[in-house]
PADRENFI-484939 format. One record per residue (C-alpha): residue number from 0; x, y, z; residue in one letter. Coordinates in steps of 0.5 Angstrom, whole numbers, plus 500, padded with zeros to 3 digits. Example, Ala and Ser with C-alpha at 12.3 -4.5 7.8 and 13.67 -1.06 7.14 Angstrom:
BEGIN
0;525;491;516;A
1;527;498;514;S
END
This chain:
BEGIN
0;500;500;500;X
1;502;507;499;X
2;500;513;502;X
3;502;520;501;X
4;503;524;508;X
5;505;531;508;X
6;507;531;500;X
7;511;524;501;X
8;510;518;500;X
9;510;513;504;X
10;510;505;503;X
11;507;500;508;X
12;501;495;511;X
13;495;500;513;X
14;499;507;513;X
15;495;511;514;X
16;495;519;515;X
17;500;520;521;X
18;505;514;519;X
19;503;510;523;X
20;501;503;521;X
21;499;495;522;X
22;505;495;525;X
23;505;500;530;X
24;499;505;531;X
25;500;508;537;X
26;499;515;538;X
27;506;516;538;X
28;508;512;532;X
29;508;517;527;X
30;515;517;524;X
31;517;515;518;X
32;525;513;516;X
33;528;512;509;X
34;531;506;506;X
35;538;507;504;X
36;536;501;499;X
37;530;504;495;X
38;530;510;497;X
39;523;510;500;X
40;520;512;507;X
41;516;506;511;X
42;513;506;518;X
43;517;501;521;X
44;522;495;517;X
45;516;490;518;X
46;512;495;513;X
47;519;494;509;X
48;519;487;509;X
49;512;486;508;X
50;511;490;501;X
51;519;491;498;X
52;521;486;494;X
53;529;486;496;X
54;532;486;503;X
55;533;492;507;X
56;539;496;506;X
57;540;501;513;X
58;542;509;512;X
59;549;510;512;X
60;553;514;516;X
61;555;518;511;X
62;547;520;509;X
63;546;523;516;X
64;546;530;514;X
65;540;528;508;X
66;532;527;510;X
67;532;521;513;X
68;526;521;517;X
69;519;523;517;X
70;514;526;522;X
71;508;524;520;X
72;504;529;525;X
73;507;535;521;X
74;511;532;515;X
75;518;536;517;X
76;524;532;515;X
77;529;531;519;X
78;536;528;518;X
79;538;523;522;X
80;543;527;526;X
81;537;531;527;X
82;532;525;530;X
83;538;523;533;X
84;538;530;538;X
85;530;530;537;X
86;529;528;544;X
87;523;523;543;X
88;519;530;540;X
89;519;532;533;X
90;523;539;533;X
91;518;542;528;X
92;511;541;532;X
93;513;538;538;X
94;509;531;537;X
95;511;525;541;X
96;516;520;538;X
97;516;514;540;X
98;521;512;544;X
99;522;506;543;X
100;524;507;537;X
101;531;509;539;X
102;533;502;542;X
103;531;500;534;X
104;538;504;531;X
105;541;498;528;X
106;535;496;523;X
107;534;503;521;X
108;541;506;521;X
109;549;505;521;X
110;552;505;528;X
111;553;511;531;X
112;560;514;531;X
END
């Protein structure tokens, strides 16, 4: 399924209008982050399993300076380095992020320095 949110497209199972998905749909989960191998925004890496059709490429280090995350209560991107300042809110509009979502780095993005 596609959805776009904010201008983005977004790929996943059950996204809907905030990015949240089959996944994860909690009011805190409207977080989009870009794979490296499609360029493509996704809710989660279950939603990217589910509907790409080629493994899971995390964003590399050298892309933390570009857009790689999407808040879906505002559709403001940030860079990783930015999501990874955010404090669990959104620096744009201040929406909760999931905090959780932090102790998934590795399935979405190179390790930290």
């Amino acid at each position: 399924m596609e959805r776009t949110v904010c201008g983005v497209t977004v790929r996943g199972v059950d996204v809907d209008a905030a990015t949240r998905c089959a996944h994860y749909g909690e009011a805190w989960d409207v977080v989009a982050i870009r794979a490296a191998c499609c360029d493509t925004y996704y809710p989660c890496h279950a939603c990217h399993d589910a509907v790409a059709d080629h493994g899971h490429t995390v964003l590399a280090r050298e892309s933390f300076d570009d857009p790689g995350v999407l808040c879906g209560a505002c559709g403001d991107t940030l860079t990783v380095h930015e999501y990874a300042a955010c404090d669990d809110a959104c620096p744009a509009c201040g929406h909760a992020f999931n905090p959780g979502c932090t102790r998934h780095w590795e399935r979405y993005f190179a390790p930290r320095d």
